[in-house]
N, C-alpha and C positions, 0 to 999 in steps of 0.2 A: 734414303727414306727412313724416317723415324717412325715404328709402331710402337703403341702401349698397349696391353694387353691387360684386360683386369679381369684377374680372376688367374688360381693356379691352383687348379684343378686341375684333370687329366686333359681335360681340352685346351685350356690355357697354357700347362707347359707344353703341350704340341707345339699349339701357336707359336709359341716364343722360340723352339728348337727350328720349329720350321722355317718362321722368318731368318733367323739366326743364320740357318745354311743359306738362307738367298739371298745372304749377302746386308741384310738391313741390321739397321742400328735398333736394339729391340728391348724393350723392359716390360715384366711382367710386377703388374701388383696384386699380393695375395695379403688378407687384413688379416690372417690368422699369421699371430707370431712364429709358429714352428710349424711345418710338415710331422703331423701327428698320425695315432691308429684311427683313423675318421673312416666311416665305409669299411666293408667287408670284402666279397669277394666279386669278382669281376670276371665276364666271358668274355675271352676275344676272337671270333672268328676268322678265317682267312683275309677277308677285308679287311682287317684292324691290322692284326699281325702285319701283314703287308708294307701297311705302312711305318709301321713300327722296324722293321729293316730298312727303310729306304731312309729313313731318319738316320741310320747307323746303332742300333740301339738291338741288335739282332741276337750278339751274342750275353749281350745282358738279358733279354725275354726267354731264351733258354735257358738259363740258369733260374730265372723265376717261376716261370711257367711249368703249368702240369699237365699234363694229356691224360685227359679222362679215358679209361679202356672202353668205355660204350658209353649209348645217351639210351636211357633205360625208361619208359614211359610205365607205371605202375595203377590198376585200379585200387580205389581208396579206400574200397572194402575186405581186401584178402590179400594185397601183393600179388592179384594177377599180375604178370607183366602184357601189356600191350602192344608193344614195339618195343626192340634192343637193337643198335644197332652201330656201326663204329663209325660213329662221326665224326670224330678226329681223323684219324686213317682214312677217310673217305673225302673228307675237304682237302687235306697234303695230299691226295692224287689229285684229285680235279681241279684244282684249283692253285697249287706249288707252293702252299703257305701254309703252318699248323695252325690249328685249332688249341688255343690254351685256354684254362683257367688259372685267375692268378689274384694274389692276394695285392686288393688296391693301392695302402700303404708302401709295398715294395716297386708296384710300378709309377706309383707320384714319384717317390727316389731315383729310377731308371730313369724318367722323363728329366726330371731335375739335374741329371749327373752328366757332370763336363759341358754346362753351359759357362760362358763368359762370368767372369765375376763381374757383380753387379747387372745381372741381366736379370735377376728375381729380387725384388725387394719384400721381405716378411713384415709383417704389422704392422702394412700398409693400406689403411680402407679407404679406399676412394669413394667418394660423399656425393659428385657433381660432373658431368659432362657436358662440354660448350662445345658446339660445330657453327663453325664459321668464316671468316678468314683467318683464324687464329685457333687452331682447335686446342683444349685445354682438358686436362684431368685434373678436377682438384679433388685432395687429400683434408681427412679429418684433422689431420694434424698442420692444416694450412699452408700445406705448400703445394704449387702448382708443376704439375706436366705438361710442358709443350711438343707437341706431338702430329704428323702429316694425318695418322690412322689412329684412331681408336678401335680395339678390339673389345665388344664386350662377353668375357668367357664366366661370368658370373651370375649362372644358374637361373632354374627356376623364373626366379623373382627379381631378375636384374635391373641392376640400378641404371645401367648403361640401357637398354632398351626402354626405361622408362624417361629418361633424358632426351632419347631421342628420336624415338617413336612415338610415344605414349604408352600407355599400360593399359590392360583392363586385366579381371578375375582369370585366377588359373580355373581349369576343369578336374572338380572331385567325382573322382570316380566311385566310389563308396565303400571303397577297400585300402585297407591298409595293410602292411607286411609289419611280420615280427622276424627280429636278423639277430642271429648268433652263429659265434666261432667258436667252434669245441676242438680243444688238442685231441690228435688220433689217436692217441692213446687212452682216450676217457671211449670211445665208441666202442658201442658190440664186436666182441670177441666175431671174425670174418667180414668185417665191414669192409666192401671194393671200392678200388675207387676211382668209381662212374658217376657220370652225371644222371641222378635220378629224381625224378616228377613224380609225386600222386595226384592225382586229377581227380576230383570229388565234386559231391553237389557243392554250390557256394563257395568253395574254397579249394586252396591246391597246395601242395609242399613241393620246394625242390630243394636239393642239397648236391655239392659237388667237392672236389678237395682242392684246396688253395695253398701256398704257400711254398716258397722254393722246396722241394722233396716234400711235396703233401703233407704236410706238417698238420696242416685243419682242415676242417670239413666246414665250410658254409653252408648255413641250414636260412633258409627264406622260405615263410610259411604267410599265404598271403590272403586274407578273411574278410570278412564283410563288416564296414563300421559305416551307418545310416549318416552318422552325425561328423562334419568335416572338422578336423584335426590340423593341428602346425604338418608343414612337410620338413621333416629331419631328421638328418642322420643323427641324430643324437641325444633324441626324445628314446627317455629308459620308459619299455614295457616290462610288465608283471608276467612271470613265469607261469604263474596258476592261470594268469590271462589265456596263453597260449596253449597247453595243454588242455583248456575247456574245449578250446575251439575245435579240439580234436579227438573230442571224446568218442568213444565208439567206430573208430579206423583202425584201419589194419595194424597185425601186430609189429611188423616193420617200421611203422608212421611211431606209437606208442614206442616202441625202444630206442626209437634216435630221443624223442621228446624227454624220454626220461634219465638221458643222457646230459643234457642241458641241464647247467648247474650256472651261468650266469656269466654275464651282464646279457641280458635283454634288451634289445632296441624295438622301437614302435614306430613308423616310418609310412603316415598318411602319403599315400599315391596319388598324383595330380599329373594331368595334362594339358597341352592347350590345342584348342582348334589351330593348324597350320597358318599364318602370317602372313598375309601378302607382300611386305617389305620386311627387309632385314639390314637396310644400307641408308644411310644417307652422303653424302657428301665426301667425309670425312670418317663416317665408323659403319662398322658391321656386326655382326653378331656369329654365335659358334653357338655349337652345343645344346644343352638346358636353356639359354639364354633366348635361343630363337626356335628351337623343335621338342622341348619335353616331350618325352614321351613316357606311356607305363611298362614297366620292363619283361613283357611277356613276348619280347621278341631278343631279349640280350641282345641289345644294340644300342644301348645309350652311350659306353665309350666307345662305340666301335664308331658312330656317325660323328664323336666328337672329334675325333682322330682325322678321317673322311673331313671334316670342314677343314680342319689345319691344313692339311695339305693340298687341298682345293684353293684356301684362299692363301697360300706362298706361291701357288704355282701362278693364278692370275696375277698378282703385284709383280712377280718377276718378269712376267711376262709381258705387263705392260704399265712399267715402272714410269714411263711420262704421262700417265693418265688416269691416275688412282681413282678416281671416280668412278673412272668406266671397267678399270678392273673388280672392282667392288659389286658393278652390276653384273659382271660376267658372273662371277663367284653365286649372286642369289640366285642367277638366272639358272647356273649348271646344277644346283644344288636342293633349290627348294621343295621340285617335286619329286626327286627320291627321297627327302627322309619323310617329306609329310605321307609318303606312300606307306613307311613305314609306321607313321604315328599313326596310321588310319587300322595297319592291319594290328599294331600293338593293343587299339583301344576294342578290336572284334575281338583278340584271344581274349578279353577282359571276358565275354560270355561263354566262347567256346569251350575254352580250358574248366569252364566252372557248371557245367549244364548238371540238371537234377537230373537222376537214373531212372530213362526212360527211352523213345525212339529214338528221340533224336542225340543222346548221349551212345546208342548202341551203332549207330550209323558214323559218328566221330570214330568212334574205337575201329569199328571195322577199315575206316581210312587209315588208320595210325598203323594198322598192321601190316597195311600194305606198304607201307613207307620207311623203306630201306635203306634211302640214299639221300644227299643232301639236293638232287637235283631240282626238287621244288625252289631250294634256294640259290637257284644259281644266278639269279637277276639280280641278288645280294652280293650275293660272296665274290663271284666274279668283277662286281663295281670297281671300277679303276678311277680314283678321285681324281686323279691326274692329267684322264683324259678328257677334255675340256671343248664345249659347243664352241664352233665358230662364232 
């Protein structure tokens, strides 16, 4: 069986590693010439991780990966803390997989590393998808893929779902995030390093350390914009933008901000209502491509991961009937992450309430929460294991 997989991204080289081990003839197309610094920093939960060993890829994610010492919940006016709690050390029990953070760049590279030469083609944009007796990827540059499977792993706004589903508007949620990476060396003198949250009226910060030996702190500061904007990682925001928005917070919030010395990125948040199809025939979709979600659940690679390995498992599993494997795959699939996109687009209010009852009745929950056990319908998810 021949896949082509477009898009390589973190869910597209799954795709490609995954198919790879089950044995199929596999090529990934990514239109950008080089795996570059794109994106920042990334959580991966036990369910990610997970998969990320079964791929063989385990003792490379320990060498990149960071374990935060706590997940530190902050109010936005004084550095109360609300919750602190070891949530790394608490998912490695419960669950037998760590909890990292890791810088994205290093794990596109770990995905990438010791595939088949010629299984990723670079500045390769695919323009067009045909499903039909002959299914087909055609390239800007006019040459065609012939291909059993189409995989569409290319985001948001894919060209592969718009081929072959249809399209309509992504969901603006009216917030956007500002994303910087400061060397630890430029942070406040005692800066830990935890994953920590401010939770405020309208807006929220969180910050965690990235990079094999924590090398940086990822700071995502995510604010209210009325008026809907590009979605991209690589739309430069203004520093004085960013610090306004946080005039008047705590002085922990104020000393990371004024620690930021640049590049700024501006990065409109969009989702979509969950999709009833994800399959036709011949292709399927992964990722951004078919469940965007807003990342107030840190699971955007962790569910792209979760599809790779869902859908190698059905193809192998029922390699004379691609079709029907393809529906197996939406079928085991669709209402876990859209459960996820549904609670991602509540934390959009919850995380953001003005200081009042119902902001005091959140916090009170937050304090009692300990353990990762509210997540265990998550973290525990075994992509692998698959509905009759």
């Amino acid at each position: 069986m021949r896949v082509v997989v477009v898009g390589g991204g973190i869910g597209g080289l799954a795709a490609a590693r995954s198919m790879w081990l089950a044995g199929f003839d596999v090529l990934a197309l990514e239109r950008e010439a080089a795996f570059g610094e794109i994106g920042g920093g990334v959580q991966l939960g036990p369910n990610a991780t997970r998969v990320l060993r079964r791929l063989g890829l385990g003792a490379g994610l320990d060498k990149i990966g960071v374990t935060p010492r706590s997940f530190r919940l902050l109010r936005w006016a004084n550095d109360e803390v609300l919750s602190d709690y070891d949530l790394a050390g608490d998912a490695e029990r419960r669950y037998g997989s760590p909890y990292y953070t890791v810088y994205r760049p290093e794990l596109v590279e770990l995905l990438a590393s010791g595939l088949p030469e010629g299984a990723v083609r670079l500045g390769a944009s695919a323009t067009d998808v045909l499903i039909g007796d002959r299914n087909e990827v055609r390239l800007a540059d006019r040459t065609v893929e012939d291909t059993d499977i189409v995989v569409g792993a290319d985001g948001i706004h894919s060209m592969v779902r718009a081929a072959t589903l249809g399209d309509g508007p992504a969901r603006y949620s009216r917030m956007v995030a500002y994303r910087a990476i400061l060397p630890w060396e430029a942070l406040p003198a005692g800066t830990e390093p935890v994953l920590r949250s401010w939770l405020g009226p309208g807006r929220h910060l969180t910050c965690y350390p990235v990079g094999a030996g924590g090398r940086y702190l990822q700071l995502v500061a995510v604010v209210p914009e009325p008026i809907s904007s590009a979605e991209s990682w690589t739309a430069l925001g203004a520093l004085d933008d960013l610090r306004t928005h946080f005039d008047g917070w705590s002085p922990g919030v104020r000393a990371l901000l004024d620690a930021v010395t640049g590049p700024v990125y501006r990065w409109a948040l969009y989702d979509r209502d969950p999709l009833p199809r994800w399959s036709t025939a011949g292709s399927t979709l992964l990722g951004d491509a078919c469940h965007p979600m807003l990342p107030f659940m840190a699971q955007g690679a962790g569910q792209a991961l979760e599809d790779a390995a869902a859908l190698a498992a059905c193809l192998r599993q029922n390699t004379g009937d691609p079709a029907s494997a393809l529906t197996r795959y939406e079928v085991a699939r669709q209402p876990h992450t859209a459960r996820i996109q549904r609670l991602s687009w509540a934390n959009n209010t919850s995380f953001h309430l003005a200081d009042g009852p119902e902001q005091q009745l959140r916090d009170e929950g937050l304090a009692r929460s300990r353990t990762t056990e509210a997540l265990h319908w998550l973290y525990e998810n075994d992509p692998e294991h698959l509905p009759d």
